[in-house]
C-alpha positions as CSV (number, residue, x, y, z in Angstrom):
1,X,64.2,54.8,-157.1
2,X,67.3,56.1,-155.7
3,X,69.2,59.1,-154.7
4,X,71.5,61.3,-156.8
5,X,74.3,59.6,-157.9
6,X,75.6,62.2,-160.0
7,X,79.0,63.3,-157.6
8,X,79.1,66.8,-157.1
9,X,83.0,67.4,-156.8
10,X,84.1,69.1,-153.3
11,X,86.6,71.4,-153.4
12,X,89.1,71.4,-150.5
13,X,91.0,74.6,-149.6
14,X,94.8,74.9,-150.1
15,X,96.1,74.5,-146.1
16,X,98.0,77.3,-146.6
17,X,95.1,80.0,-147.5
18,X,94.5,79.4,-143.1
19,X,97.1,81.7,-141.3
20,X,96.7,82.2,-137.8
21,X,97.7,85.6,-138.3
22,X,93.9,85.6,-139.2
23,X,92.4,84.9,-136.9
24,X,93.2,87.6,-133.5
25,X,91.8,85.1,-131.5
26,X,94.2,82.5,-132.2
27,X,97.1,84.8,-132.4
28,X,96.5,85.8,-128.5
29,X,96.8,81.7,-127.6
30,X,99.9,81.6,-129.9
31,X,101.2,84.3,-128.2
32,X,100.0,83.1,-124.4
33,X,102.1,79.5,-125.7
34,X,105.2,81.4,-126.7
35,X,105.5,83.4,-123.6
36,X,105.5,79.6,-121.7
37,X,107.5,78.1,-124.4
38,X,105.3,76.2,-125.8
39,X,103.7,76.0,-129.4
40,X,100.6,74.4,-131.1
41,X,101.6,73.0,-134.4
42,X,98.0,72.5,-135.1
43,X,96.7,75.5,-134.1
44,X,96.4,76.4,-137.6
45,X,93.5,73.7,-138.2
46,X,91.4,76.0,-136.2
47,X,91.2,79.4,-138.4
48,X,88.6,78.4,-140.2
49,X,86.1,78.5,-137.1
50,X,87.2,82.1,-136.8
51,X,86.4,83.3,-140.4
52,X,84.5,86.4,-140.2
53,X,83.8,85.7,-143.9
54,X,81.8,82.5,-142.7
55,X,80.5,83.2,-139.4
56,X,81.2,87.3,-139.0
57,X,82.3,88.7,-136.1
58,X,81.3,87.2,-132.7
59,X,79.1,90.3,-131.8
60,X,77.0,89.5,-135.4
61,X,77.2,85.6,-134.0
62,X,75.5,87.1,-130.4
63,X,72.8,89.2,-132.4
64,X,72.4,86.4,-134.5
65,X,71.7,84.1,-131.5
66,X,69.0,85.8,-129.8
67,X,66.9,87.5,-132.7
68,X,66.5,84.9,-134.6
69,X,63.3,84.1,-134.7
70,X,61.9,87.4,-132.8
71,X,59.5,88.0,-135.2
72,X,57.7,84.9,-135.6
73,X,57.8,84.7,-132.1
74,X,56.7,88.3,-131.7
75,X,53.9,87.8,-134.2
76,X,52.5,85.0,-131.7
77,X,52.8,87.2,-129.0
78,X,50.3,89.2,-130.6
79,X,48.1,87.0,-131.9
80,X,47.9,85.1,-128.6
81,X,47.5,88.9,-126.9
82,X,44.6,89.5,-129.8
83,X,43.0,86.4,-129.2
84,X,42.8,86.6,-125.7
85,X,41.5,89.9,-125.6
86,X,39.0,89.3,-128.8
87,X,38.1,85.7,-127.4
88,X,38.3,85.9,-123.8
89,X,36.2,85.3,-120.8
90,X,32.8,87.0,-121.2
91,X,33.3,88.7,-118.4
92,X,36.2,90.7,-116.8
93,X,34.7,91.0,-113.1
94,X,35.8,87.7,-111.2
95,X,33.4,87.8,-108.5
96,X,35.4,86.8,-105.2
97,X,34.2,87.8,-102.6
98,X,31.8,90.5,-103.8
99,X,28.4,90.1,-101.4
């Protein structure tokens, strides 16, 4: 019984491989900041949620979003379409009102 205790070592990225300059994003709030005077000294600490290496670019993050899972759910569409036309009500008159 137990879990693995073998440590599996992590490896930390060198703070200064994130540049804002990498993220476009980010350089358009440093720049916004600047033209008020201001500055973000931790703005920095944020590239990384901008990596188009990690995540892509945010149209790939939007097509990402709403097709996954469009074709398992596209395959029940059909099935349940199939079934319902295979399976169905014997009969395709509803009789209301017919005298």
């Amino acid at each position: 019984m137990g879990g693995d205790h073998h440590h599996h070592e992590i490896k930390v990225p060198d703070y200064k491989s994130y540049r804002v300059e990498d993220a476009p994003e980010l350089l358009k709030v440093r720049e916004k900041l600047a033209a008020r005077g201001l500055s973000d000294p931790w703005l920095r600490n944020e590239v990384w949620r901008y990596d188009r290496r990690l995540w892509g670019t945010e149209g790939q993050r939007i097509m990402l979003t709403f097709s996954r899972g469009f074709k398992y759910g596209f395959a029940a569409f059909v099935v349940t379409i199939l079934g319902t036309k295979l399976l169905g009500s014997g009969s395709d008159h509803h009789d209301h009102g017919h005298h």
